[in-house]
C-alpha positions as CSV (number, residue, x, y, z in Angstrom):
1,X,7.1,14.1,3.6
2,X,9.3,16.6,5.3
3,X,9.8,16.2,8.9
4,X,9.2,18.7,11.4
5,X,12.9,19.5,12.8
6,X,13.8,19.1,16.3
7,X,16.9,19.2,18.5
8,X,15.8,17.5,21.0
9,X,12.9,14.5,22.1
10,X,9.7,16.6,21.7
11,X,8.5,14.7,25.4
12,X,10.0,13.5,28.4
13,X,9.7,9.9,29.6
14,X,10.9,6.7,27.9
15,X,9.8,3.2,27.8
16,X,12.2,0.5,26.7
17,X,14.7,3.6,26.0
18,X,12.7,5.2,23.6
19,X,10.2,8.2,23.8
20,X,6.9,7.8,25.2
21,X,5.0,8.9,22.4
22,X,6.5,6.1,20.4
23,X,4.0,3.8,22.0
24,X,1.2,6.4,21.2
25,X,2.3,5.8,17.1
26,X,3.1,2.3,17.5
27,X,-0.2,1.8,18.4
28,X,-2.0,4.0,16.7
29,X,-0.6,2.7,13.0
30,X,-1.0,-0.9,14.4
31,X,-4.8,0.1,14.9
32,X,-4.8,1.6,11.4
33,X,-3.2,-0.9,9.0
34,X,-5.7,-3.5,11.1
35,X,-8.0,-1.5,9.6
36,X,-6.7,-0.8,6.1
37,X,-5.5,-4.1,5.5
38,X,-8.3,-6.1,6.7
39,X,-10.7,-4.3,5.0
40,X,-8.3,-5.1,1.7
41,X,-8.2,-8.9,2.4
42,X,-12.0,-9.2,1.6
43,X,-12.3,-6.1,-1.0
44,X,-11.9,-8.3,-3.8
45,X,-14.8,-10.7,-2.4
46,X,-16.8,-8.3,-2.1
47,X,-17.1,-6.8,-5.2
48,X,-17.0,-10.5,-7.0
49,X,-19.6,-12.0,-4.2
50,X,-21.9,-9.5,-3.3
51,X,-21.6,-7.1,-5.9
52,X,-21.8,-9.5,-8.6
53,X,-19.3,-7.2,-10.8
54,X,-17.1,-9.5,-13.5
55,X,-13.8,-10.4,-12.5
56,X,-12.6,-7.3,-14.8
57,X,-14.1,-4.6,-13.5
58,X,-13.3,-5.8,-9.7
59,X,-10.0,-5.8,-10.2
60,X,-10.4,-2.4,-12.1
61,X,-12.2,-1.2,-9.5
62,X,-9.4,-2.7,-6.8
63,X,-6.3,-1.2,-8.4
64,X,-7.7,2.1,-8.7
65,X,-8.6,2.0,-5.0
66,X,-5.1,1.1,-3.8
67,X,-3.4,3.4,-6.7
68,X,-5.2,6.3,-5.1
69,X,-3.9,5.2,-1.7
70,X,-0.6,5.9,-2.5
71,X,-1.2,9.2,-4.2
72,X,-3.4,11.0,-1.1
73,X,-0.4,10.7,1.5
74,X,1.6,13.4,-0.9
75,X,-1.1,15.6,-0.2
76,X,-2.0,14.7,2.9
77,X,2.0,15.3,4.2
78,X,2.3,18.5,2.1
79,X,-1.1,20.7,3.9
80,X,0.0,18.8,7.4
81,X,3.8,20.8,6.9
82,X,2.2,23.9,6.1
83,X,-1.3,24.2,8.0
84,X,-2.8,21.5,9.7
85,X,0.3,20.2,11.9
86,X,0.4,16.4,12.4
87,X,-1.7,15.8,15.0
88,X,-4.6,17.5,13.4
89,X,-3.8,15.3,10.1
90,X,-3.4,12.0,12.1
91,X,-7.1,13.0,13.7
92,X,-8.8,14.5,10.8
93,X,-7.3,11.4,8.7
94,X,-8.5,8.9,11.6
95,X,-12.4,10.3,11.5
96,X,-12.4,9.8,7.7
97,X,-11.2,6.5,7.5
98,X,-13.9,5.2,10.4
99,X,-16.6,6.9,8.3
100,X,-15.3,4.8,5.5
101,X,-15.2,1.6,7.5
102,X,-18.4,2.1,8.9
103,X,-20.1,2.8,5.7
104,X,-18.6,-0.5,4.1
105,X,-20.3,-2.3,6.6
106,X,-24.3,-1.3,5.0
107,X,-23.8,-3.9,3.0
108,X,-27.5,-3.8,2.0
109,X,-29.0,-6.9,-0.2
110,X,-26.7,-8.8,-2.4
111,X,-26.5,-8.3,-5.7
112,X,-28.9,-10.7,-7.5
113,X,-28.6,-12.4,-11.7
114,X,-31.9,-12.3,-13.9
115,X,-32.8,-12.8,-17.1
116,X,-33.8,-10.3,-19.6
117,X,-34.7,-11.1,-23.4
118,X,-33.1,-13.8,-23.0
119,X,-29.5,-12.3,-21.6
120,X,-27.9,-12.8,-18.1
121,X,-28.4,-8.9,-16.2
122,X,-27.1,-8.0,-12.9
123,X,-29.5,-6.1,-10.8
124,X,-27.2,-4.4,-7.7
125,X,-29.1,-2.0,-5.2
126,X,-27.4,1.5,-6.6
127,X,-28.2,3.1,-2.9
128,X,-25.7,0.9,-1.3
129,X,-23.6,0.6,-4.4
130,X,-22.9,4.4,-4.0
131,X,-22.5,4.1,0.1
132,X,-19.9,1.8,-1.3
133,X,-18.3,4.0,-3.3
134,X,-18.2,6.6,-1.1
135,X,-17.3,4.6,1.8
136,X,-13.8,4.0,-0.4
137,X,-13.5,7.5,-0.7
138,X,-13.7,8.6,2.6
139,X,-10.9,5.6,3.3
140,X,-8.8,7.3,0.5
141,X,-9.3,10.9,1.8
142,X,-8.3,9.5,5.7
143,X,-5.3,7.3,4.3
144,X,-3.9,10.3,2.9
145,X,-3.9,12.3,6.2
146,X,-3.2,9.6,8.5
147,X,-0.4,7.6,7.3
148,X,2.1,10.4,6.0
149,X,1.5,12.3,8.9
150,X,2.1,9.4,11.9
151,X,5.6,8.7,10.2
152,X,6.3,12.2,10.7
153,X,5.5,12.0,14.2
154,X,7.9,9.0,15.0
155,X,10.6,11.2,13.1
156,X,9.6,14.7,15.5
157,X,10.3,12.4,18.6
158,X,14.2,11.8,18.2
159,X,16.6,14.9,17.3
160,X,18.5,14.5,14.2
161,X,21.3,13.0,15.5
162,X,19.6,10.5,17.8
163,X,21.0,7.1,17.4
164,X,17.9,5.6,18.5
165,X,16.0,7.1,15.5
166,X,16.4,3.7,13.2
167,X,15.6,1.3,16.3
168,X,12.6,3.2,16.8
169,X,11.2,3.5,13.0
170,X,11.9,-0.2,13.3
171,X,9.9,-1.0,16.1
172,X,7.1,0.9,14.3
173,X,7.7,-0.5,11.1
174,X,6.8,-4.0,12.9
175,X,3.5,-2.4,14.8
176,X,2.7,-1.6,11.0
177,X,2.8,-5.4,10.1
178,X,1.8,-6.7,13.7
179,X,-1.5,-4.7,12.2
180,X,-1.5,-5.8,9.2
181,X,-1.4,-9.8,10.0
182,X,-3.9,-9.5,12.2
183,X,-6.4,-7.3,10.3
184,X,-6.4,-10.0,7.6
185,X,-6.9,-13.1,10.2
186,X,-9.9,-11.5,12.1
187,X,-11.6,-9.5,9.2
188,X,-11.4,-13.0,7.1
189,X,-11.9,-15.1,10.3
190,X,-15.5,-13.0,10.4
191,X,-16.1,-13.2,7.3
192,X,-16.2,-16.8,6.6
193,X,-18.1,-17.4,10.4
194,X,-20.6,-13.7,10.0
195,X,-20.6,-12.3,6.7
196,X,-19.1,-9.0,5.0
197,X,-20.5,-7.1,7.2
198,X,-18.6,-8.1,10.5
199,X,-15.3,-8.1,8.6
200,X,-15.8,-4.6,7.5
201,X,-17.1,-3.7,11.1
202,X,-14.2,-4.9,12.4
203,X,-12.2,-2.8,10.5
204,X,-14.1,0.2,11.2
205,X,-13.8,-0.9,15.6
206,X,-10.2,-1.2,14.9
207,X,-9.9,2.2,13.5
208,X,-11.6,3.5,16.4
209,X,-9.6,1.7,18.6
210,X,-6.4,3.5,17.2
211,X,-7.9,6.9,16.9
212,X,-8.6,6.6,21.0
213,X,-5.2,5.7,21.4
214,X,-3.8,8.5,19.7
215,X,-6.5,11.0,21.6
216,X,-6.0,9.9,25.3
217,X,-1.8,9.5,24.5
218,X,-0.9,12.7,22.4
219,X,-0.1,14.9,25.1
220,X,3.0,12.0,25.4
221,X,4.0,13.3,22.2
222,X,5.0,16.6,23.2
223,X,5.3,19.5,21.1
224,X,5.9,17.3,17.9
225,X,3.1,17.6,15.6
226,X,2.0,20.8,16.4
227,X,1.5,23.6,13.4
228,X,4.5,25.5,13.0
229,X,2.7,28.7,12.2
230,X,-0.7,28.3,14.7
231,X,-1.9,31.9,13.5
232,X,-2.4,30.6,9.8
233,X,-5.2,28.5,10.9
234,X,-7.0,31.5,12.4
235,X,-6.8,33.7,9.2
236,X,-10.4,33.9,7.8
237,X,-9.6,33.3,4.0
238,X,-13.1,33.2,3.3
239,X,-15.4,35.3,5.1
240,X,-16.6,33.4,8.1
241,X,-14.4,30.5,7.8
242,X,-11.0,30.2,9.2
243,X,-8.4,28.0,7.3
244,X,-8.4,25.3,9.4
245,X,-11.9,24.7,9.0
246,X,-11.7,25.6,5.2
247,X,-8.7,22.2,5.0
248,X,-11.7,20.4,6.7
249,X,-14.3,21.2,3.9
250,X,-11.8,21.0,1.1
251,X,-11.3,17.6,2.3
252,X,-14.9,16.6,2.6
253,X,-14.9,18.3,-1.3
254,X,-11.7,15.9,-2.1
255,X,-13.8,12.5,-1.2
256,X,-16.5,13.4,-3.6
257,X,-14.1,14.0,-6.6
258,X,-12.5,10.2,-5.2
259,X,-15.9,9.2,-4.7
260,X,-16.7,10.2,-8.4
261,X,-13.2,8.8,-9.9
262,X,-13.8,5.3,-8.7
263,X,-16.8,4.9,-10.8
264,X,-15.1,6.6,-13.6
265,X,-11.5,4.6,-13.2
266,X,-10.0,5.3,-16.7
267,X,-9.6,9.0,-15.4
268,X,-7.4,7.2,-12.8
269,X,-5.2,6.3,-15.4
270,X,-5.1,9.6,-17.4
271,X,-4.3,11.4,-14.5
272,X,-1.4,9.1,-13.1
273,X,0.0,9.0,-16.9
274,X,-0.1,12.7,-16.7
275,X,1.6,13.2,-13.4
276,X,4.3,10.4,-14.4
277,X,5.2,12.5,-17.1
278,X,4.8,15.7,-15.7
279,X,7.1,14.7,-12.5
280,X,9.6,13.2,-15.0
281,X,9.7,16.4,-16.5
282,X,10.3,18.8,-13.5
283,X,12.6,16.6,-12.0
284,X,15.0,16.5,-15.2
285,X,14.5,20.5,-15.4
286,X,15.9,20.2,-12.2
287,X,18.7,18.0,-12.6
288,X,19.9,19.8,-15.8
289,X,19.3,23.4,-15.2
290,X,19.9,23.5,-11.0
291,X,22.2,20.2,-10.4
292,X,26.3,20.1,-10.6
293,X,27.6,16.9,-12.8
294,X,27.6,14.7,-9.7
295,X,24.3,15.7,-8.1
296,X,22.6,15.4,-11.8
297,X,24.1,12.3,-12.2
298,X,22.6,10.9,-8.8
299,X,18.9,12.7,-9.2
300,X,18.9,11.0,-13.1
301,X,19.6,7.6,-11.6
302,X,17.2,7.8,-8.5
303,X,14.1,8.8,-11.1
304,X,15.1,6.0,-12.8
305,X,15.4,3.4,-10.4
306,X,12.3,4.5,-9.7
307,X,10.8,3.2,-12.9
308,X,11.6,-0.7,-11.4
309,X,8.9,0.1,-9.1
310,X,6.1,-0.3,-11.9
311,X,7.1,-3.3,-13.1
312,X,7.4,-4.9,-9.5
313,X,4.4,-3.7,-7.9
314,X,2.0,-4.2,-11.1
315,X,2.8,-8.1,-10.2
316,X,3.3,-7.9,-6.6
317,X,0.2,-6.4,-6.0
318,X,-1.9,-9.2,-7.6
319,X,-1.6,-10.9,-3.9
320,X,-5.1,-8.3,-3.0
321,X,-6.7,-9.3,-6.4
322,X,-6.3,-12.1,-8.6
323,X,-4.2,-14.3,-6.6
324,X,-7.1,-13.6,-3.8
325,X,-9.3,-14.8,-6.0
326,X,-7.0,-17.9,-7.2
327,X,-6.6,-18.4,-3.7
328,X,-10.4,-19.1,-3.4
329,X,-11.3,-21.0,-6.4
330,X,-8.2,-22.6,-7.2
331,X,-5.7,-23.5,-4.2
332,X,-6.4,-26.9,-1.7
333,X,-7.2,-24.9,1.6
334,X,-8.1,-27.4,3.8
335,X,-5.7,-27.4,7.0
336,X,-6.3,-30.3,9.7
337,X,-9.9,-30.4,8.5
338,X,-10.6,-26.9,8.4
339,X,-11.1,-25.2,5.0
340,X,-9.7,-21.5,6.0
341,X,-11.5,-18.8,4.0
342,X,-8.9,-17.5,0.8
343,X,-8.7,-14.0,2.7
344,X,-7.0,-14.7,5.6
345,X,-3.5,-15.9,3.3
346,X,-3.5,-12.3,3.0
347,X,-1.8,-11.9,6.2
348,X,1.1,-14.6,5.0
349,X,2.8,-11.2,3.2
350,X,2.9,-9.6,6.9
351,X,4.1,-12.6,9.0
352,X,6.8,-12.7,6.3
353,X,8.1,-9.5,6.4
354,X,8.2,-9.4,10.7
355,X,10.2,-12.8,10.7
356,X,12.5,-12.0,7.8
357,X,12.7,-7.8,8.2
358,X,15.3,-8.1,10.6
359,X,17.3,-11.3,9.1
360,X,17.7,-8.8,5.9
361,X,19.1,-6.2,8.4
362,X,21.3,-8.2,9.9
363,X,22.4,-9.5,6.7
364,X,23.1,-6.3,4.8
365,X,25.4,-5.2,8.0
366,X,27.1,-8.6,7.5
367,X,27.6,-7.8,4.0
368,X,28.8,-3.9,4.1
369,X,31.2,-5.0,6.8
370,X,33.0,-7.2,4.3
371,X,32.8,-4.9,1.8
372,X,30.0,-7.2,-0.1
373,X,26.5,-5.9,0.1
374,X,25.1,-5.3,-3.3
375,X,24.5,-1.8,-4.4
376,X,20.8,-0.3,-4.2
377,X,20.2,-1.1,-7.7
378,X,21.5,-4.7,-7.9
379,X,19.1,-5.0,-5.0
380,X,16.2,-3.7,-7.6
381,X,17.2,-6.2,-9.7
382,X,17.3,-9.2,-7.2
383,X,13.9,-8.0,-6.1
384,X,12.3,-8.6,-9.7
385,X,13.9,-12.0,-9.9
386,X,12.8,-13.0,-6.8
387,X,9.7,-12.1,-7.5
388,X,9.7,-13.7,-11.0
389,X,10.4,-17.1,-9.3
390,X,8.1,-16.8,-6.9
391,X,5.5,-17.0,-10.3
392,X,7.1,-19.6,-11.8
393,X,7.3,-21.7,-8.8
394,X,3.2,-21.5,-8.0
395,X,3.5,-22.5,-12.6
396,X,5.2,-25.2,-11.3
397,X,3.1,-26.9,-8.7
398,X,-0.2,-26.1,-10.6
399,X,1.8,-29.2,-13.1
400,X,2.6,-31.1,-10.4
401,X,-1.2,-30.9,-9.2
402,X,-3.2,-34.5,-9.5
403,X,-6.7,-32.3,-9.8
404,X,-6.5,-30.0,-12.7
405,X,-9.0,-27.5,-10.8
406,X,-6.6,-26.9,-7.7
407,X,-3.0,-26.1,-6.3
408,X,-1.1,-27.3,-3.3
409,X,-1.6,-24.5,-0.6
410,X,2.3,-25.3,0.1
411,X,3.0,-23.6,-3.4
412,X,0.9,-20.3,-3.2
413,X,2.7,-20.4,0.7
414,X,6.4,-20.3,-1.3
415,X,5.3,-17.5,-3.7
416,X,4.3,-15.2,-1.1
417,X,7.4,-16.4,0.8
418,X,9.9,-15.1,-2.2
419,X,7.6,-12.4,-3.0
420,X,8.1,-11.0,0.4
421,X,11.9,-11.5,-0.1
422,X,11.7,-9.4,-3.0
423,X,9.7,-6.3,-1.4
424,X,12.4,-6.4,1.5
425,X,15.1,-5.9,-1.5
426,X,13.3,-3.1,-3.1
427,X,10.7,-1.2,-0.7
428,X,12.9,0.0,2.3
429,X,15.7,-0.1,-0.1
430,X,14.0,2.4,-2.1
431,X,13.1,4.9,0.5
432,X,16.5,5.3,1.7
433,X,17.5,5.0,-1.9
434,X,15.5,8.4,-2.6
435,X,17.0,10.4,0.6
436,X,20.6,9.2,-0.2
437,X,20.6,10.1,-4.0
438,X,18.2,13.2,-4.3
439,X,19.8,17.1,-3.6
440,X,18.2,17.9,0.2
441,X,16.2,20.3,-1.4
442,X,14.1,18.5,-3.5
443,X,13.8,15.1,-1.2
444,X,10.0,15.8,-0.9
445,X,9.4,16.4,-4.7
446,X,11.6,13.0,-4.9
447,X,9.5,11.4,-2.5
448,X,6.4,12.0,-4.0
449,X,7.9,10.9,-7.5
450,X,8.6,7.4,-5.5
451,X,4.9,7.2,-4.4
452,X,3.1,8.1,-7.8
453,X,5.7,5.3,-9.2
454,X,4.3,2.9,-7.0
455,X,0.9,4.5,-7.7
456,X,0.9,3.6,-11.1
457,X,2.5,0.2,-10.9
458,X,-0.7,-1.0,-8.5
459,X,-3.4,1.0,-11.2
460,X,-1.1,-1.4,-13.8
461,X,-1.7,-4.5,-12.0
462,X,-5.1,-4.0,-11.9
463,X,-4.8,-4.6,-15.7
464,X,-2.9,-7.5,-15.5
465,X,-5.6,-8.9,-13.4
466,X,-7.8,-8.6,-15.8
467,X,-6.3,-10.9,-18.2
468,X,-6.7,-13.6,-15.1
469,X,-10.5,-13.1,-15.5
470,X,-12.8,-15.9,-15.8
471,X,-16.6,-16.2,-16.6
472,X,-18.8,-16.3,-12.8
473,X,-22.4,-17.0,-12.5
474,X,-23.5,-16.1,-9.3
475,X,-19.9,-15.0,-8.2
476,X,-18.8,-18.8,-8.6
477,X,-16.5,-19.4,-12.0
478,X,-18.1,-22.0,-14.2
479,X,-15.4,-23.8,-15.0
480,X,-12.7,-24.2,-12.4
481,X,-10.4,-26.3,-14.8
482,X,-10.5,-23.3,-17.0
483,X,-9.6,-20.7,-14.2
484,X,-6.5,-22.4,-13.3
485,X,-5.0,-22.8,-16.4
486,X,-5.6,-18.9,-17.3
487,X,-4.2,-18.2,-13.9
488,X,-1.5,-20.1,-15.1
489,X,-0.6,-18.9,-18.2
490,X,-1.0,-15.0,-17.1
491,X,1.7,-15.9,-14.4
492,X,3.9,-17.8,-16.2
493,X,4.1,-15.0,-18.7
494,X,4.1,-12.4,-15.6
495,X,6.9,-14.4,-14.0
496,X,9.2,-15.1,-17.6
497,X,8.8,-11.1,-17.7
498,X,10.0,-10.0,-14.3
499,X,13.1,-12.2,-14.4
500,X,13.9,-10.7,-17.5
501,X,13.9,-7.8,-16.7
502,X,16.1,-8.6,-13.5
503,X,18.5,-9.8,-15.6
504,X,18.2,-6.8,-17.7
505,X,18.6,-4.3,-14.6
506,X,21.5,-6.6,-13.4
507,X,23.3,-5.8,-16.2
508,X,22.7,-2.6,-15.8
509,X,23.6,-2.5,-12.3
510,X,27.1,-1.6,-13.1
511,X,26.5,1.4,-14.9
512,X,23.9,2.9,-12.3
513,X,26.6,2.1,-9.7
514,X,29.1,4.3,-11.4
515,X,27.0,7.2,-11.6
516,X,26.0,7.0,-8.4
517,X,29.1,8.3,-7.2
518,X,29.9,6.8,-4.1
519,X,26.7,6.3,-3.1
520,X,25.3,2.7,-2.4
């Protein structure tokens, strides 16, 4: 999203040398991603548990969820810019995402297996199945407001040439993880002692937590966030109705079309397909028709670099789904006596990323200073074989195993471990990648490109999933033996795949460099 532009620190005050207000975002995206990413650690369970739904359509019903994710925050940046101002966003997105918290907690009576003319039916409660539904929308809708909109705010507090600006967006990128790590040990901690319901309720208090953060701490924020052009809101567009209430109602109107497109998830795909192409489209227009050689030559690269990002995050992002599942039916869990519930590896990702994050900082500064850091897109392609390996390696213990129905936790621990690895080569890589490469005019238009990308690469691996499925009674697979050795296979494949086409984008790196221009 575009940031608002400011000369100066939008507040006075400092703590630890940076703006006030910083705190107020550290803690109120901390608060957030507790929510969001606790309330993802047990989606999966949830929907193969209690819901009873096939490992199929959970993990349909999973990637569509966190493909939509990615896709609201375009929208969600773009009406803050022009309307709403950040604050209002961060607020409106805050409400809407307790809402949707709070309404995953009705759990309501577990689905329940009968038989019917001789057939196996599932008989779920279709109250709280829509609740359910509609509970994910409202976290889609609130997603979309808050998270563009925060980052916007860290940006508004430092003026453009503030050298503190990467320090700070780094100390907020590890409140972001801080959150995340933690969401997934107590959500999954409560789930395993009190049931789905306290996990989600959790999530739901933490959400809270941040948006009274944020309330009782904006005015350390300044003037950053407010609406650049307050008399817009007041304009009565529809008789009656100002437009700042009308961007509240229209938002209410956007969760029921999300509420209706997760029960209708092949629409998910259509429409991502068509943006894809549609983007691709406008931004070669662009490129050919608006661009000099050089400045084509970068924007065509960027876009597609870009295209890296489905491939990685269609097998990345099987860490929420199948490997969650794996994790629970499949993996040796027990830890000094304790079997820990498969959710709460979710948080391994996030303890990753905050103890190697700034080892791969430090080690690209090392590198540019000797004139040897690889190039953004031999980074891309270092980040697929990583991630590759990290397949192959899990592959590899499952052989090793001495009971064909589980895996040595130590193994699913390494995967995540060189998964992680590869995000750090290819997620902050990429954003910087996209404001370095694109013309400064279009760097929204770019951005969002980056984001449906990454859109469409978690909707993918919701397919992949799929493949992993297995037959459940009761939400328990029948044969565990079996599981494992789809698991297996599917990621062997999945890991074969990404490495070659690391080795294929390594290759390529060359060429990319070169048009590039100078760029890294």
């Amino acid at each position: 999203m575009a940031e608002i532009s400011v000369t100066a620190p939008a507040a006075s005050g400092e703590f630890l040398g940076h703006p006030n207000g910083l705190v107020v975002c550290f803690f109120t995206e901390m608060w957030e991603r507790f929510s969001y990413y606790g309330m993802r650690a047990l989606l999966i369970f949830y929907l193969t548990q209690h819901f009873l739904f096939s490992d199929e359509v959970a993990t349909g019903i999973y990637a569509a969820y966190i493909s939509l994710v990615y896709i609201t925050p375009v929208l969600g940046g773009v009406i803050a810019d022009r309307y709403l101002g950040a604050k209002r966003a961060v607020v409106l997105g805050a409400v809407l995402l307790i809402a949707g918290h709070t309404g995953m907690a009705f759990e309501g009576n577990p689905a329940l297996e009968v038989m019917v003319d001789g057939e196996l039916v599932v008989e779920r409660n279709p109250v709280y199945l829509q609740i359910f539904y509609f509970s994910l929308a409202l976290i889609i809708m609130g997603v979309g407001f808050l998270k563009a909109n925060i980052s916007t705010l860290v940006g508004s507090l430092y003026a453009k040439n503030d050298a503190r600006r990467d320090a700070g967006f780094t100390l907020f990128y590890m409140g972001i993880n801080i959150g995340a790590l933690l969401g997934a040990l107590i959500c999954a901690t409560l789930l395993q002692y009190g049931g789905f319901s306290w996990g989600f309720g959790a999530a739901s208090i933490g959400m809270l937590a941040g948006l009274v953060v944020f309330i009782f701490g904006q005015h350390l924020l300044g003037e950053a966030g407010e609406p650049n052009n307050p008399e817009l809101l007041k304009r009565k567009l529809v008789p009656g109705i100002n437009t700042e209430w009308l961007i509240y109602l229209l938002s209410l109107a956007g969760v029921l079309v999300f509420w209706q497109l997760m029960q209708y998830r092949d629409l998910v795909g259509g429409l991502l397909a068509f943006f894809l192409v549609l983007m691709t489209v406008l931004v070669m227009g662009y490129s050919f028709l608006k661009c000099e050689r050089e400045d084509r030559n970068r924007m065509l690269v960027c876009l597609f670099l870009m295209s890296y990002q489905i491939v990685f995050w269609s097998l990345f992002e099987q860490t929420g789904s199948s490997l969650n599942l794996m994790a629970d039916r499949n993996v040796d869990r027990v830890i000094f006596g304790f079997e820990l519930h498969a959710s709460m590896f979710q948080s391994v990702n996030s303890f990753f990323i905050i103890t190697l994050a700034p080892l791969f900082g430090i080690m690209w500064v090392y590198l540019n200073r000797r004139g040897v850091e690889p190039a953004t897109p031999m980074k891309f392609a270092l980040s697929l074989i990583q991630l590759g390996l990290g397949f192959l390696l899990l592959v590899y213990g499952a052989s090793r195993a001495e009971d064909p129905t589980q895996v040595a936790l130590i193994w699913l621990i390494l995967l995540y471990l060189l998964h992680t690895m590869g995000e750090l080569c290819i997620s902050p890589v990429g954003l910087s990648m996209t404001t370095k490469l694109s013309v400064p005019s279009v760097v929204g238009m770019m951005m969002g490109c980056w984001f449906l990308a990454l859109a469409a690469g978690n909707f993918v691996s919701g397919r992949i999933a799929a493949m992993t499925g297995s037959d459940t009674v009761g939400g328990e697979v029948v044969d565990a033996g079996a599981a494992l050795a789809t698991y297996i296979d599917v990621y062997s494949t999945a890991g074969w795949y990404s490495i070659g086409f690391g080795v294929l984008a390594m290759l390529l790196a060359p060429v990319l460099k070169h048009f590039m221009h100078g760029v890294r």
